[in-house]
N, C-alpha and C positions, 0 to 999 in steps of 0.2 A: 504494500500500500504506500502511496506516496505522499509527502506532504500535503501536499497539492491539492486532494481526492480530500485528507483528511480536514481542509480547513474550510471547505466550499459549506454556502448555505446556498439552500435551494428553496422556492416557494413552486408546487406546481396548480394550478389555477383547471378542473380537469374533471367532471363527471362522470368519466367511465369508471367506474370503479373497479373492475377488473384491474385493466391497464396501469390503475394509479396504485394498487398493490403491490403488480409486478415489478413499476419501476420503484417504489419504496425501498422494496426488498434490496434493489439492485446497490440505492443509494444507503442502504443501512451498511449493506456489505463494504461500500465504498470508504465508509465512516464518514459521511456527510451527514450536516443537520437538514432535518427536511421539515416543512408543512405541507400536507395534501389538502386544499381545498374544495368543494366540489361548485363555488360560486363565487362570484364575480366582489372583490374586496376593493375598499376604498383605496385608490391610489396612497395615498397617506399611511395607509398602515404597512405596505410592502417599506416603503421607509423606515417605519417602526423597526421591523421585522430585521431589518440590515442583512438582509440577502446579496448574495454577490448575483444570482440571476434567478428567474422567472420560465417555465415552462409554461405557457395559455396555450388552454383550448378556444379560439374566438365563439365558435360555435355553442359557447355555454353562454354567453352575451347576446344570442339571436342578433337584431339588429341591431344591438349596442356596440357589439364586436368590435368595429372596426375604429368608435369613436375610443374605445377602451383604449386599444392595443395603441392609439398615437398619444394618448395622457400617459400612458405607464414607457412607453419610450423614452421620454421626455423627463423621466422620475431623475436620474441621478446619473455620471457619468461613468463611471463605473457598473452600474445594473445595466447587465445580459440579460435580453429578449428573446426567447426562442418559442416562434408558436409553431403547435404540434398539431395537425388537426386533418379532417379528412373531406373529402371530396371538393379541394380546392384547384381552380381552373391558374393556369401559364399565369394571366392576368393579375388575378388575385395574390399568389404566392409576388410577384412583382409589384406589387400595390406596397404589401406586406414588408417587403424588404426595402423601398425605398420612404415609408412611414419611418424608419427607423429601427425595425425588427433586424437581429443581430444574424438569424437562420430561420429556415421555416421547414419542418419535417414533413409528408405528407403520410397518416398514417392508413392501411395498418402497416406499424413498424417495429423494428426490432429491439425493445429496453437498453440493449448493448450499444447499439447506433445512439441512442438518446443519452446516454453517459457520455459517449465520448464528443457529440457537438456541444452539449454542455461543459464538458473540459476546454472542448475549443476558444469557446465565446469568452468563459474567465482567462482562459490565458491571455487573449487578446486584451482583455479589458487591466488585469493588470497590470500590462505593457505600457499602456497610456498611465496608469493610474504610477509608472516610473516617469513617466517623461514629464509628471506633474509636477514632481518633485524635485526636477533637474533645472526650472524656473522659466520663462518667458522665451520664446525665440522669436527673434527678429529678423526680417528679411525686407529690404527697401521701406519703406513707409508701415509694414505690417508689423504689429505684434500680436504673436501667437500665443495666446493662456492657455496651458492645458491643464491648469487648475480651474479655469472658468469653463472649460470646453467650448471657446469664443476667441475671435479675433478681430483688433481694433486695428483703429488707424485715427493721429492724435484723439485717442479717447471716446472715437466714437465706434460702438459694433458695428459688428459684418450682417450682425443678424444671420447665423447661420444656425442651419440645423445640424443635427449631431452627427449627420453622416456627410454632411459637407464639413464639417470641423474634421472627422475622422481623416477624409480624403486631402484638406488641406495642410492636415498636420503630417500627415506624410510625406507630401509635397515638399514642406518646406525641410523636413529631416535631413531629404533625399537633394537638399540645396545645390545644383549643378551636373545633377547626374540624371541620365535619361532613366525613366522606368516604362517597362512593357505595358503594355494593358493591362495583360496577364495575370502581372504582378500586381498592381495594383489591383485589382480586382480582391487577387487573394490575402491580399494582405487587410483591404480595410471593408470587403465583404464575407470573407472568414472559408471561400472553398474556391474551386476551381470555376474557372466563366464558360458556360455556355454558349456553344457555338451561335455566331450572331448576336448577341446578348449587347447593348448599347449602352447599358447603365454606368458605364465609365464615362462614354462621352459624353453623355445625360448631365451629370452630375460635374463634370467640366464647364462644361456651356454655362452652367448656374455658377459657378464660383468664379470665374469670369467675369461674368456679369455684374455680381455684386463688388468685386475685387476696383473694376476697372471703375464701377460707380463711388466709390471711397478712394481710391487713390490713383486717379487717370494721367499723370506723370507718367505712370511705368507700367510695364507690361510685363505681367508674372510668369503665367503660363505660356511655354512656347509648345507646339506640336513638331514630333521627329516623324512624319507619314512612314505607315506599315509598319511603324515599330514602337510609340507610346509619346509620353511627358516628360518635358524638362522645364523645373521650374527656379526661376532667378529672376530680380530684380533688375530692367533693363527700361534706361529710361528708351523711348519710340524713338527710332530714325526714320526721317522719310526716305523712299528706295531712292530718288535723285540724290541726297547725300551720302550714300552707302557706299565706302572706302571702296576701291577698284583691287589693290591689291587684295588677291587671294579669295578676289571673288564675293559674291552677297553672303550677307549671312540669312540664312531665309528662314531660318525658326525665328529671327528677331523680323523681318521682314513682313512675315504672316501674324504675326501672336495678335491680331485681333481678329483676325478670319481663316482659322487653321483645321476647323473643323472636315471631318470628311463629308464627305456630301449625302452619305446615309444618314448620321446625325440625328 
């Protein structure tokens, strides 16, 4: 048993009672603190409770579901989201995940599987919940709080949500160094992308937009086409004054219309 397993709390939010038995079992074995629920708890008290993550069923919420699952997103920076639930359409499970949901299981599934993306989501979450502690990072006009899960520019927010905070704190980590789609994907959506899957350039486009709306001096994001992001602090050249030698540089070139055309 690992540290790790031993110090995790769990809250799962989850009607079937079958299901929420077997995963007990799994999480007693694990040495995790659990609660099983079989209804829908006031956001406030998952706080109380200082869980490190959240297993929902949406489908116990009927039509509340969906307004649930974006309040308890939004609960703390550190709280793992993982809804587990069944007969959810492409759409939905995408809805789900760009709310803020950290994974989305579709069941029926295997208890063994549902341990280990819950191991996933705390690791990730306390990787951040390191860079909090590491203090403010700054890049051109931006300061990045990973203790706020926010970023400003002279003091005013970005207004971002947790998963454009996510993707821009990676961003700014990875200060000069291109990242794949890929990677990013798996890094601040927690598994492998989906062939076709756009939620990276989605979720660009939007931090972009708000980036260049607070600090339009500089251009954060550049696109490397076929291959991902590089993002650095550059103040705009226009292409008529673009140095000859060695040629344009075209990720500074493009960085305000770099998207692919699928987008």
């Amino acid at each position: 048993m690992t540290q790790e397993r031993a110090a995790l709390r769990v809250a799962v939010i989850d009607d079937d009672s079958g299901f929420a038995q077997v995963l007990a079992n799994r999480m007693d074995s694990a040495g995790w603190q659990h609660r099983v629920i079989a209804s829908a708890v006031p956001p406030d008290e998952l706080v109380a409770m200082k869980v490190n993550a959240v297993l929902v069923d949406i489908n116990v919420m009927a039509e509340e579901g969906w307004s649930y699952l974006e309040r308890i997103c939004g609960l703390l920076p550190d709280l793992g989201v993982i809804v587990c639930t069944e007969g959810a359409t492409v759409n939905q499970r995408v809805r789900g995940l760009r709310v803020g949901a950290d994974d989305w299981i579709t069941k029926p599934c295997h208890p063994e599987e549902v341990i280990a993306r819950i191991e996933a989501v705390a690791r990730r979450r306390r990787r951040n919940s390191g860079a909090r502690e590491a203090g403010p990072l700054l890049v051109g006009e931006i300061e990045i709080r990973a203790d706020q899960f926010q970023a400003f520019v002279s003091g005013q927010s970005l207004d971002l949500t947790r998963r454009e905070f996510e993707l821009l704190q990676l961003l700014g980590e990875s200060e000069g160094q291109v990242l794949e789609r890929e990677k990013i994907y798996q890094r601040v959506w927690g598994y492998s992308m989906a062939h076709g899957d756009r939620s990276v350039d989605v979720f660009i486009r939007k931090l972009r937009h708000k980036l260049e709306r607070r600090s339009p001096a500089f251009s954060y994001i550049h696109t490397h086409f076929g291959v991902g992001y590089r993002f650095a602090a550059e103040t705009a050249v226009p292409e008529a004054e673009t140095p000859d030698e060695g040629g344009p540089d075209q990720s500074r070139k493009t960085s305000t219309d770099v998207l692919p055309a699928s987008a």
